[in-house]
C-alpha angles and dihedrals in degrees: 000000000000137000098267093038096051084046090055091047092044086052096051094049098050088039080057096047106030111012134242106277085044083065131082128182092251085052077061103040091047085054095051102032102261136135133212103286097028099066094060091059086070104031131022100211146345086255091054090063103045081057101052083045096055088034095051098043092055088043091054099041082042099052089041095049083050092052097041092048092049120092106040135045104203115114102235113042080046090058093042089048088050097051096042090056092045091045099045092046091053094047092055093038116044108138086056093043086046096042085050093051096050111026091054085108093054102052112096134238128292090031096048085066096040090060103033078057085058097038082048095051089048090051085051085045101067085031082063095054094048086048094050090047094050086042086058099038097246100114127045108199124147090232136009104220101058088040084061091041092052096045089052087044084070094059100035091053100064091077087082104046118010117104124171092229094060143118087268124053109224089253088060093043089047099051094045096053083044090061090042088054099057088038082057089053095033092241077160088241117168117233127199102192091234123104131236133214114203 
C-alpha cells in the first residue's frame, strides 16, 4: 500500500472512532508514521481527506447501482440487481458507509453540497426503480418514496451490525436483505425464510 492510500485508510479508521473533529492530522500521521511536514506533502488538510472519503464512497454506490441496473429492463430483476449492489457495498464497507452517515455536518462547503447532489441522485435512483415497477404493475406501495427509503434503509444499516465473522456469510446476508427488499415494494416474491450462498 502506498503513502496516500495508507493515509486515507488511517484517516477512515480515526473519523470512525473518534470522529472527525476528535481527530487531528498528528493523530494520522502517528498512525502512519509520519511526522508534522511530511504529511502535507501527501495531503494538503484533514478536511481534504474527509472530502476524497465521502467523494469517493457515492462515486463508488453510484457507479455500481449504474452497473447492476444495466442490462435488463424488467422491474424487478432492476430493483434485485440494485440491492444486491447497495447491500453488498455496505456490508464490505462499513466504516465508509458509517463515516458518510455521520460526518455529513463536518464537510465544508462547497463540498457539503457536492455530496449531499450525489447522495441525493442515489436516493432518485432507487425512487426511480420503485416508480418504474408501480408504473408496470409490478409493485403495489402506498407511496413510492418510503418504499425507496426502506429499501435503502436495508443496505445503509449494515454499517452498524454486519461482520464478516458473523452467524450470516455476506451472500446470505445479501440475498435475504434482497427478498426483504421486493416484500417491502409487493413484487409478490416467495420467500422461503432460508438463506442461500452463491
Amino acid at each position: 500500500m502506498g503513502t496516500a492510500s495508507a493515509i486515507r485508510v488511517a484517516a477512515l479508521e480515526l473519523f470512525a472512532a473518534r470522529g472527525y473533529e476528535g481527530t487531528t492530522m498528528a493523530d494520522i500521521g502517528a498512525a502512519v508514521g509520519i511526522r508534522g511536514p511530511s504529511l502535507y506533502k501527501h495531503v494538503a488538510s484533514k478536511q481534504d481527506l474527509l472530502v476524497e472519503l465521502m467523494t469517493a464512497t457515492m462515486d463508488g454506490l453510484l457507479d455500481l447501482h449504474r452497473a447492476a441496473v444495466g442490462g435488463t429492463d424488467d422491474p424487478v430483476e432492476r430493483l434485485r440487481r440494485a440491492v444486491d449492489a447497495h447491500v453488498r457495498f455496505h456490508a464490505r464497507h462499513r466504516l465508509e458507509a458509517f463515516v458518510g452517515a455521520s460526518e455529513m455536518r463536518s464537510l465544508a462547503e462547497p463540498h457539503r453540497g457536492k455530496v449531499l447532489g450525489k447522495r441525493a441522485e442515489y436516493e432518485r435512483s432507487f425512487r426511480r426503480l420503485v416508480e418504474d415497477g408501480v408504473a408496470a404493475g409490478r409493485f403495489h406501495v402506498p407511496s413510492v418514496r418510503l418504499a425507496s427509503y426502506a429499501v435503502l434503509d436495508l443496505g445503509m444499516g449494515l454499517a452498524t451490525w454486519y461482520r464478516e465473522e458473523g452467524e450470516l456469510s455476506e451472500n446470505e446476508v445479501v440475498w435475504q436483505q434482497t427478498e426483504f427488499a421486493l416484500r417491502l415494494v409487493g413484487a409478490g416474491q416467495g420467500w422461503t425464510g432460508t438463506g442461500r450462498d452463491g
